[in-house]
N, CA, C and O atoms as a GROMACS GRO file, in nm:
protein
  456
    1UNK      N    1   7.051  -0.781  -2.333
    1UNK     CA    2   7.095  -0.862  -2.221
    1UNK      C    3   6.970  -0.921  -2.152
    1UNK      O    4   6.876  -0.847  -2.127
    2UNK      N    5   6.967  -1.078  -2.114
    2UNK     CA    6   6.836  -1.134  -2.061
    2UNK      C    7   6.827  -1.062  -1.924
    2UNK      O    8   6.920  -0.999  -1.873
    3UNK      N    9   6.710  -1.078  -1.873
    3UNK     CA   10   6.646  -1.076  -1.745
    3UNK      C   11   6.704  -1.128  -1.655
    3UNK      O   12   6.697  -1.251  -1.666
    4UNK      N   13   6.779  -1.083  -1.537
    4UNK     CA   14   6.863  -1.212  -1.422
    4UNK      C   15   6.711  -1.166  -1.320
    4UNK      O   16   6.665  -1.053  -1.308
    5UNK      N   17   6.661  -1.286  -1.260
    5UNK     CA   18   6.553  -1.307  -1.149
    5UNK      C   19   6.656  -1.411  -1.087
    5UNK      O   20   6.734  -1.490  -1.141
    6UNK      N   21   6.630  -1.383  -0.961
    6UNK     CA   22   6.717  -1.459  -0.813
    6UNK      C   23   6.580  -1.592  -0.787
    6UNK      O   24   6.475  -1.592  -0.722
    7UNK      N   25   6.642  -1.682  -0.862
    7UNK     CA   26   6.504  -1.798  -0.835
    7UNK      C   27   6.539  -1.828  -0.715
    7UNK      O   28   6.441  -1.827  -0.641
    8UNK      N   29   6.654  -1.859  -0.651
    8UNK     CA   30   6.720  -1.933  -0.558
    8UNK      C   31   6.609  -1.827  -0.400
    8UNK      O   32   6.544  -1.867  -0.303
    9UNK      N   33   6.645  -1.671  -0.462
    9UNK     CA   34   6.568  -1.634  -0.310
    9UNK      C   35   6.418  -1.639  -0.316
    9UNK      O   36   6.350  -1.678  -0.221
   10UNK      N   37   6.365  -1.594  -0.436
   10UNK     CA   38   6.257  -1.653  -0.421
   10UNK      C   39   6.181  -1.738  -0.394
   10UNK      O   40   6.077  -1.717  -0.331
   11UNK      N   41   6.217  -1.845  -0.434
   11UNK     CA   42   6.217  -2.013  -0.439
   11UNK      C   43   6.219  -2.020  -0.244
   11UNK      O   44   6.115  -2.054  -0.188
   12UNK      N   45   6.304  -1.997  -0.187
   12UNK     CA   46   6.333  -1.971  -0.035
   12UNK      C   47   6.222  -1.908   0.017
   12UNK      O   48   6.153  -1.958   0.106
   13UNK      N   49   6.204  -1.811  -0.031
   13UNK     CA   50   6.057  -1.686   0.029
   13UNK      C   51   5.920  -1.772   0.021
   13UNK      O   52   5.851  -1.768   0.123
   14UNK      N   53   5.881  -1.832  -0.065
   14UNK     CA   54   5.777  -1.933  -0.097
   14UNK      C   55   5.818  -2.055   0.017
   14UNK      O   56   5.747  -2.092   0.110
   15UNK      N   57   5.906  -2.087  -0.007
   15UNK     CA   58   5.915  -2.208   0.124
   15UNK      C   59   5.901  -2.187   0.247
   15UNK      O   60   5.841  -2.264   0.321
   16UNK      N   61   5.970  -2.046   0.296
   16UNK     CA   62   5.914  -2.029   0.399
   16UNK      C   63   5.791  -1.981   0.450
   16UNK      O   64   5.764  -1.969   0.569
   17UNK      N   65   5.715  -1.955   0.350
   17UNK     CA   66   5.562  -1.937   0.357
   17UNK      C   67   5.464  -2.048   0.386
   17UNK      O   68   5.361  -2.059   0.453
   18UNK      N   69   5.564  -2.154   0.281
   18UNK     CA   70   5.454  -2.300   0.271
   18UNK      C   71   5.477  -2.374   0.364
   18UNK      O   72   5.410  -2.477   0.379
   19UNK      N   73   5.581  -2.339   0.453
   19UNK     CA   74   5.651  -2.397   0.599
   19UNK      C   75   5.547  -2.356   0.698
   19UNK      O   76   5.492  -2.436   0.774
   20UNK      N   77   5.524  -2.241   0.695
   20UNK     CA   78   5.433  -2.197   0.774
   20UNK      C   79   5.289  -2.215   0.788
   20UNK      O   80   5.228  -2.182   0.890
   21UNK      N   81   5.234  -2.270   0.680
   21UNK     CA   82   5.102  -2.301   0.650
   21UNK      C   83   5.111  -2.455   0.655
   21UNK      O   84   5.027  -2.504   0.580
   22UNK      N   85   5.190  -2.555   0.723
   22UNK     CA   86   5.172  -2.660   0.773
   22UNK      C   87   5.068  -2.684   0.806
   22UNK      O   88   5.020  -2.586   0.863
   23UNK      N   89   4.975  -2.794   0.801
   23UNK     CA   90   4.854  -2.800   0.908
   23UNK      C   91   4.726  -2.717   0.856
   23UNK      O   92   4.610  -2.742   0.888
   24UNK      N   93   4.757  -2.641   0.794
   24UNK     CA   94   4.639  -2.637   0.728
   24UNK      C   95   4.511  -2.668   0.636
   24UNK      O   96   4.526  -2.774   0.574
   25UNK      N   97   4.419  -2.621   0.617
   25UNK     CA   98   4.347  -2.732   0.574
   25UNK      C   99   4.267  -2.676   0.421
   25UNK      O  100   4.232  -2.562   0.390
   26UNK      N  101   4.258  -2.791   0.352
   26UNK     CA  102   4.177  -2.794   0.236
   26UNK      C  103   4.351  -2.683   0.138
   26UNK      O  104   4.464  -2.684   0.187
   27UNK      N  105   4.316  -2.614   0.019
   27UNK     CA  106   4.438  -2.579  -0.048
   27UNK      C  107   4.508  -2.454   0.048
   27UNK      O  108   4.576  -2.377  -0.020
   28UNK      N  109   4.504  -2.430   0.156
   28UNK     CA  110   4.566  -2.332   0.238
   28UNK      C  111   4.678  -2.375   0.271
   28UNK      O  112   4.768  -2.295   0.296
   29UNK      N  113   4.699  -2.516   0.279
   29UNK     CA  114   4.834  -2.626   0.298
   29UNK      C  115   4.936  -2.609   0.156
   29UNK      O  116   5.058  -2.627   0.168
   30UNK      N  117   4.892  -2.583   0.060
   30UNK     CA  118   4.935  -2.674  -0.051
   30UNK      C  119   4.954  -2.561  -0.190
   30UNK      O  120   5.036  -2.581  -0.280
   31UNK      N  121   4.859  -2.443  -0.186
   31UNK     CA  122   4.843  -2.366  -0.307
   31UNK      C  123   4.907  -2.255  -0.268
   31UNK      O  124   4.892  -2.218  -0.152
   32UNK      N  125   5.006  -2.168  -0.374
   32UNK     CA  126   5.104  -2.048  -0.255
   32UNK      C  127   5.007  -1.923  -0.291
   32UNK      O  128   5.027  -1.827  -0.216
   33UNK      N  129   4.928  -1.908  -0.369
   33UNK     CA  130   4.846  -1.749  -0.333
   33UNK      C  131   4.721  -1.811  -0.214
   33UNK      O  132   4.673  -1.728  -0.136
   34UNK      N  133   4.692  -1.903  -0.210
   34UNK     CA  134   4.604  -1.968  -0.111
   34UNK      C  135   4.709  -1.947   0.055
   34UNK      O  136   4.684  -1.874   0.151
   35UNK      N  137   4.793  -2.016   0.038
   35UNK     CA  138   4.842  -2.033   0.168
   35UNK      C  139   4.911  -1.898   0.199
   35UNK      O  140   4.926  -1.854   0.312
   36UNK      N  141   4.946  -1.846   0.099
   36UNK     CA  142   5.029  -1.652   0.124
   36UNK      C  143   4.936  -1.603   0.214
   36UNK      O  144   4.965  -1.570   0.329
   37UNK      N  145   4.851  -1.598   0.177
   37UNK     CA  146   4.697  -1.539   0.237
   37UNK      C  147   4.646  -1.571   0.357
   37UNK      O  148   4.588  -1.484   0.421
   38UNK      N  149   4.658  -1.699   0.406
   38UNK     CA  150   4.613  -1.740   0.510
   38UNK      C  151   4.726  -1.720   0.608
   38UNK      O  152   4.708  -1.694   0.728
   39UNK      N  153   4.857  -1.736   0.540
   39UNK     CA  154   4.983  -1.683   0.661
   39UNK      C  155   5.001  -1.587   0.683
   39UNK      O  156   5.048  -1.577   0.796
   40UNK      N  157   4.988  -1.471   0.621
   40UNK     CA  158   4.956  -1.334   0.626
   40UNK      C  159   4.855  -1.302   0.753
   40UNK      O  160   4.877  -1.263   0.868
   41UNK      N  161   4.749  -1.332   0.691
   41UNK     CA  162   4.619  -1.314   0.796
   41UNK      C  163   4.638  -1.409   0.902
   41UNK      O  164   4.562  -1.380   0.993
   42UNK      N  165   4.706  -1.510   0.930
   42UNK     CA  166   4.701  -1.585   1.056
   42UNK      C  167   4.849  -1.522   1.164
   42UNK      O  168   4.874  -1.552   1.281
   43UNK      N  169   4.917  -1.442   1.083
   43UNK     CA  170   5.048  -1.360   1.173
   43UNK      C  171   5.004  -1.220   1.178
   43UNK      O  172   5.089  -1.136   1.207
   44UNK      N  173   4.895  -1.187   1.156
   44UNK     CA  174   4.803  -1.083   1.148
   44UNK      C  175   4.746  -1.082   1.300
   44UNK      O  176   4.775  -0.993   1.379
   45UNK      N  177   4.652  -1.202   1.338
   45UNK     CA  178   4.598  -1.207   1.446
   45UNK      C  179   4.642  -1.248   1.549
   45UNK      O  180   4.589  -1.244   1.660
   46UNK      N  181   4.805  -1.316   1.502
   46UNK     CA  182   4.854  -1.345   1.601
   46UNK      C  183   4.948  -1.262   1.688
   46UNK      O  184   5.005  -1.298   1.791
   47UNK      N  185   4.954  -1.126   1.618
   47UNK     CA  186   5.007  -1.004   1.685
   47UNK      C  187   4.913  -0.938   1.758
   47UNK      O  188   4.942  -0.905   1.873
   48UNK      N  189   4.790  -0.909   1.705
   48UNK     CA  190   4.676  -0.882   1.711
   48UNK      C  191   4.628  -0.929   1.898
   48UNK      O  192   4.590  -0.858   1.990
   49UNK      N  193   4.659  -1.116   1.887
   49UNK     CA  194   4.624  -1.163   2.007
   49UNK      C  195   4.707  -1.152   2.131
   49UNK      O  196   4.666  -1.150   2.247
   50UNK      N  197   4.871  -1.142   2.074
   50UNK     CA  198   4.951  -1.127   2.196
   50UNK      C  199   4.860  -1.028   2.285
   50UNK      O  200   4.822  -1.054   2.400
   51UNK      N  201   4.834  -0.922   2.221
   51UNK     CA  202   4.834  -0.768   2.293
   51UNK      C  203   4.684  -0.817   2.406
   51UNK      O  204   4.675  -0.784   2.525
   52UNK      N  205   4.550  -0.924   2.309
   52UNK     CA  206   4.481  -0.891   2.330
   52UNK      C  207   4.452  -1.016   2.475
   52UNK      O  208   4.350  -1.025   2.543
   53UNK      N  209   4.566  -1.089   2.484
   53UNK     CA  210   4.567  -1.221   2.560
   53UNK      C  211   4.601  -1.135   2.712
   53UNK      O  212   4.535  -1.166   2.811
   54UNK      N  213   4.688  -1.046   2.719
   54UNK     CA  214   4.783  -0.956   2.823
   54UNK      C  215   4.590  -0.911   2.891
   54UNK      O  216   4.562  -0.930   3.009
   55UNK      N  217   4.471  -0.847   2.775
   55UNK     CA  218   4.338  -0.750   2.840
   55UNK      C  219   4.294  -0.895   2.906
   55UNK      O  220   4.294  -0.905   3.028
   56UNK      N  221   4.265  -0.979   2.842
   56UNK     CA  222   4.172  -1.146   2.857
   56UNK      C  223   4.233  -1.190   3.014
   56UNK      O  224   4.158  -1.195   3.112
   57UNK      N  225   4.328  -1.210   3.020
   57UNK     CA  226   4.407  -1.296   3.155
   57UNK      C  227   4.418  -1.135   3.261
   57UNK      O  228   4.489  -1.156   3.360
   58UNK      N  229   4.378  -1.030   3.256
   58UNK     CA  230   4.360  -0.907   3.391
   58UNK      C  231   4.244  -0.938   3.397
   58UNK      O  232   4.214  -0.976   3.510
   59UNK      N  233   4.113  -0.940   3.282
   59UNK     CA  234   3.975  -0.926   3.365
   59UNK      C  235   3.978  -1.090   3.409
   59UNK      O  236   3.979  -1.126   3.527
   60UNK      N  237   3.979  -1.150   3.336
   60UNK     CA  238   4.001  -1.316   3.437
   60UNK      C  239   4.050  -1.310   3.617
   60UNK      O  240   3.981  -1.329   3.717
   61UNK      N  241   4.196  -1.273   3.603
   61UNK     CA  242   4.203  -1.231   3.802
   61UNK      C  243   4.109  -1.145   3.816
   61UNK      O  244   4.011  -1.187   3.878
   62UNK      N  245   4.107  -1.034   3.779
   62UNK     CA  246   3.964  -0.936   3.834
   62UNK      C  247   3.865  -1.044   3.903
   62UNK      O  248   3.837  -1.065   4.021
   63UNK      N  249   3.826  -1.102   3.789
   63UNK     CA  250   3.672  -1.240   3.850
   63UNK      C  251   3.682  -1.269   3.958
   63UNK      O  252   3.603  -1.244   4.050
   64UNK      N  253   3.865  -1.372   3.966
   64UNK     CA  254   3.931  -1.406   4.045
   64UNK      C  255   3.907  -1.359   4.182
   64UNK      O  256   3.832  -1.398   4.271
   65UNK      N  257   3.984  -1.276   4.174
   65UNK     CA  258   3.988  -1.156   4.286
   65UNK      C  259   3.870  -1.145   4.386
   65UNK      O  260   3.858  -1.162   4.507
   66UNK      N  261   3.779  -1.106   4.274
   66UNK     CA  262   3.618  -1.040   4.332
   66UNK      C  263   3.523  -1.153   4.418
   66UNK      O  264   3.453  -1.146   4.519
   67UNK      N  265   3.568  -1.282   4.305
   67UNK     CA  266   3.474  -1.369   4.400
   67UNK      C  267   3.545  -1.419   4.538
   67UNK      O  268   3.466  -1.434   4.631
   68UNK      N  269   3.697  -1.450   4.566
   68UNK     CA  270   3.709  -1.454   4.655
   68UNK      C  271   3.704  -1.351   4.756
   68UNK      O  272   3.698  -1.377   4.876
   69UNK      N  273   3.707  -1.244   4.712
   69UNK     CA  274   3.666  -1.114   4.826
   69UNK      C  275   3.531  -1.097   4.857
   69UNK      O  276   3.499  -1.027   4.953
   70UNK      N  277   3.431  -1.164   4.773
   70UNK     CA  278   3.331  -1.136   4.831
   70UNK      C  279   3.261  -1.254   4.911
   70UNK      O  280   3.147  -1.253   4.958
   71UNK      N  281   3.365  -1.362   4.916
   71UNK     CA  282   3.336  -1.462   5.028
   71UNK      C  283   3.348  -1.421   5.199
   71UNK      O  284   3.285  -1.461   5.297
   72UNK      N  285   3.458  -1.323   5.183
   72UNK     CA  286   3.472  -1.244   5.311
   72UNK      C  287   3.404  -1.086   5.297
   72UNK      O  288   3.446  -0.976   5.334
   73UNK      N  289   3.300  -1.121   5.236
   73UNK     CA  290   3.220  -0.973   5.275
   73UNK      C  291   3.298  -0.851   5.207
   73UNK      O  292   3.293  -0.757   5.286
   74UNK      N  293   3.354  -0.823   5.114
   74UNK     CA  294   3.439  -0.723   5.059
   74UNK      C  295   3.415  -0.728   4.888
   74UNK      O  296   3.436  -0.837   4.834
   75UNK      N  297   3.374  -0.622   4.810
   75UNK     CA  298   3.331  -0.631   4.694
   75UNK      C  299   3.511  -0.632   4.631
   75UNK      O  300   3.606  -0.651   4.708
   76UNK      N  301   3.524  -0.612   4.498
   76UNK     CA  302   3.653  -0.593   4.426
   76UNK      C  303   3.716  -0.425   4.475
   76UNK      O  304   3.801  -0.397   4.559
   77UNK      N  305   3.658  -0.362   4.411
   77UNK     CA  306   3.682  -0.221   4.460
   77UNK      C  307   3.717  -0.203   4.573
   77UNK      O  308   3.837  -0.180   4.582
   78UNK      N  309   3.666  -0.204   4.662
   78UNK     CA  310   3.680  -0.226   4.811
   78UNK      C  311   3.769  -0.284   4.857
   78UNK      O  312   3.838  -0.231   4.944
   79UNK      N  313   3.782  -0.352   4.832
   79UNK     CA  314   3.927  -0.445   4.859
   79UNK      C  315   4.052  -0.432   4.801
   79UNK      O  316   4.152  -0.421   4.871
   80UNK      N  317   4.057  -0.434   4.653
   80UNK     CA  318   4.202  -0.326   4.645
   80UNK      C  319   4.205  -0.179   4.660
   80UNK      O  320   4.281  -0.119   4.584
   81UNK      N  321   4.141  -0.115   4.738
   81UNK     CA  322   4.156  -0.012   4.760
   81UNK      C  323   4.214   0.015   4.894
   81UNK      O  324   4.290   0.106   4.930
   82UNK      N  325   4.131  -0.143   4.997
   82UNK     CA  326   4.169  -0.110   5.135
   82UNK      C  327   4.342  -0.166   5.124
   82UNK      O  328   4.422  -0.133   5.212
   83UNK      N  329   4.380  -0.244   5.015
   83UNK     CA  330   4.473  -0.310   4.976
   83UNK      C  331   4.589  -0.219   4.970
   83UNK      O  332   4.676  -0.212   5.057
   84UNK      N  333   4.584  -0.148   4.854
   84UNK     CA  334   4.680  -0.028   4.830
   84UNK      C  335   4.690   0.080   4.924
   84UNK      O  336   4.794   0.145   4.920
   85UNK      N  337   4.587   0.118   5.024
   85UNK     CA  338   4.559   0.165   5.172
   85UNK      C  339   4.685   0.122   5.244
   85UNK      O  340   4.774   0.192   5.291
   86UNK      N  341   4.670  -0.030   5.241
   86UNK     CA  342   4.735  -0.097   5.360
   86UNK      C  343   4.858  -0.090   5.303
   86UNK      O  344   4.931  -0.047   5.393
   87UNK      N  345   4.916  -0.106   5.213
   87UNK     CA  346   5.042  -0.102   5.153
   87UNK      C  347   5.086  -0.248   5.118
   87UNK      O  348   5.208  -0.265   5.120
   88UNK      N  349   5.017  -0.343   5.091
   88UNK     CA  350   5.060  -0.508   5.054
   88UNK      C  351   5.078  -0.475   4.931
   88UNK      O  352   4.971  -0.432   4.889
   89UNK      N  353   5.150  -0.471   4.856
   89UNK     CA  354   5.169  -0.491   4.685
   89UNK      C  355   5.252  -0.638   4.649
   89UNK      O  356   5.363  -0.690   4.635
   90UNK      N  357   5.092  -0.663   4.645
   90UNK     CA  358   5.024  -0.750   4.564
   90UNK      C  359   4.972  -0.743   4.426
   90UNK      O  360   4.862  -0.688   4.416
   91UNK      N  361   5.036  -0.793   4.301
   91UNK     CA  362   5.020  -0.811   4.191
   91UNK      C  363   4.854  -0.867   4.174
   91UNK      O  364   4.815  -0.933   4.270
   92UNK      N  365   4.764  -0.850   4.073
   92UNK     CA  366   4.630  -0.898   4.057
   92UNK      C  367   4.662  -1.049   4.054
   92UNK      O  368   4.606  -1.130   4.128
   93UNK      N  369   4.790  -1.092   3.931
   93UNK     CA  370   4.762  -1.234   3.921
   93UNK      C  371   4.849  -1.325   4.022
   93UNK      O  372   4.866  -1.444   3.996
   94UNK      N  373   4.902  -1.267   4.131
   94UNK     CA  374   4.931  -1.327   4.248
   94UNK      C  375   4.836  -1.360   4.323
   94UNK      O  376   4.834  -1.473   4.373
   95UNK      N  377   4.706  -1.242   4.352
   95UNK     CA  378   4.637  -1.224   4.433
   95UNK      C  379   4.545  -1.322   4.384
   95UNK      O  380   4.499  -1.396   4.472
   96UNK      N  381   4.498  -1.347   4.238
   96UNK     CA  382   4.384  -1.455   4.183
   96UNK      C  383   4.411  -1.540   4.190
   96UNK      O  384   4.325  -1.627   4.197
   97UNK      N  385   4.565  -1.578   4.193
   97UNK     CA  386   4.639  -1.728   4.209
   97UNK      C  387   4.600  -1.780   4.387
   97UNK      O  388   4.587  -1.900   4.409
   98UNK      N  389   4.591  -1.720   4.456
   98UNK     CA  390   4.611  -1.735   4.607
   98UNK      C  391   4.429  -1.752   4.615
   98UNK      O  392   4.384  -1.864   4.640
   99UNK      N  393   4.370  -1.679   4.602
   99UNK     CA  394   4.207  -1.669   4.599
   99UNK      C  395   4.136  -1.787   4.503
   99UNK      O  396   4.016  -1.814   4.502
  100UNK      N  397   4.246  -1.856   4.416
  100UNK     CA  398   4.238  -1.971   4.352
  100UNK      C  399   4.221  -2.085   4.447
  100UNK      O  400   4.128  -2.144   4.501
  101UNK      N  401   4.394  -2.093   4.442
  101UNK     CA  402   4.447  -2.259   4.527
  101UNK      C  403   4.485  -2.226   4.619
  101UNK      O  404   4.499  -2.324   4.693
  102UNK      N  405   4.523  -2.108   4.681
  102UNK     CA  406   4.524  -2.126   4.873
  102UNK      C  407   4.381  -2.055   4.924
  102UNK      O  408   4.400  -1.933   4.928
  103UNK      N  409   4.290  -2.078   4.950
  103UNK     CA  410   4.196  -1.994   4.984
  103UNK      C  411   4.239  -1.926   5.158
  103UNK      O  412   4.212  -1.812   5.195
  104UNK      N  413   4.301  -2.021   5.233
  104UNK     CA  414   4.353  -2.000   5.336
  104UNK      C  415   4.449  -1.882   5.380
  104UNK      O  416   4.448  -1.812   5.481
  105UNK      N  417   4.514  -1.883   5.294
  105UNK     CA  418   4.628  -1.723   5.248
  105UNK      C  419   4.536  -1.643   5.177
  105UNK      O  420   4.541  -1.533   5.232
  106UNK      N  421   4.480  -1.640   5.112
  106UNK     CA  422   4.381  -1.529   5.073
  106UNK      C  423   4.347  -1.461   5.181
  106UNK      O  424   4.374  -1.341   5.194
  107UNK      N  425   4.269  -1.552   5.294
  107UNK     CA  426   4.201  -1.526   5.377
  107UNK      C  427   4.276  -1.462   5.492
  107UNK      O  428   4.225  -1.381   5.569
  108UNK      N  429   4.357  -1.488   5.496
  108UNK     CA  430   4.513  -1.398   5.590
  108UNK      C  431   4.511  -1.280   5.534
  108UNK      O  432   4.507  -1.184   5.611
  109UNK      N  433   4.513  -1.252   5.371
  109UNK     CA  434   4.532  -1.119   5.351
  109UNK      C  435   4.417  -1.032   5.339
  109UNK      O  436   4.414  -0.909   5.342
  110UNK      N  437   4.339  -1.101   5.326
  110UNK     CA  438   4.163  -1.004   5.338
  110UNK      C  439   4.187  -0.990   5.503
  110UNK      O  440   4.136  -0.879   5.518
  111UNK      N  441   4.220  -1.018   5.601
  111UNK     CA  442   4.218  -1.022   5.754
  111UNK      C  443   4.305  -0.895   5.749
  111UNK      O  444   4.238  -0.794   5.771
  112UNK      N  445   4.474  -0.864   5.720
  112UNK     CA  446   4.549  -0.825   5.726
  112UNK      C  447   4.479  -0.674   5.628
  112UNK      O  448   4.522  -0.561   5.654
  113UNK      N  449   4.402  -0.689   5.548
  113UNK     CA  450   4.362  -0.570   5.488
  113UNK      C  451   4.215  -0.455   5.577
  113UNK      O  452   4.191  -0.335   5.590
  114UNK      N  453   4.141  -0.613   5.623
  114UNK     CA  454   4.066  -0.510   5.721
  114UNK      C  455   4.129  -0.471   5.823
  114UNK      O  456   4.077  -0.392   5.902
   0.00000   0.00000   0.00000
């Protein structure tokens, strides 16, 4: 009795590989052990980056944070500490957003914290 192979799902499994390697460049677009490889490794780092985008955008407000606290004389430490003291809960990337584009409300809550 011959060999039955499912071309139909296979045939599908390859397409959606070569779907995915759109836009790519040189045979990573176009060749399927070329482009397997590069979609593999490019949904590789892109799990990889969710996790690592969440560490990147906390120390960013941290910066945030610090330099506008230390316009009013208050290091980072110091300031969410007198923060969580005072009881304002305030999220970091609320607080970097405000120490951003309102500097004025920042400055209410550095007042309200000393």
């Amino acid at each position: 009795m011959p060999r039955s192979v499912n071309h139909v799902a296979s045939r599908a499994r390859r397409k959606k590989v070569m779907k995915l390697a759109k836009g790519y460049f040189g045979r990573r677009k176009n060749v399927w052990t070329v482009a397997k490889n590069a979609v593999e490794k490019g949904l590789g780092y892109a799990y990889r980056d969710r996790k690592a985008k969440k560490r990147d955008f906390r120390g960013l407000w941290i910066q945030r944070i610090n330099a506008g606290a230390r316009i009013h004389g208050l290091s980072y430490s110091v300031f969410m500490g007198a923060l969580n003291k005072s009881g304002i809960e305030l999220n970091r990337k609320v607080l970097a957003d405000l120490a951003m584009n309102h500097p004025e409300a920042f400055a209410a809550v550095v007042e309200q914290v000393k």
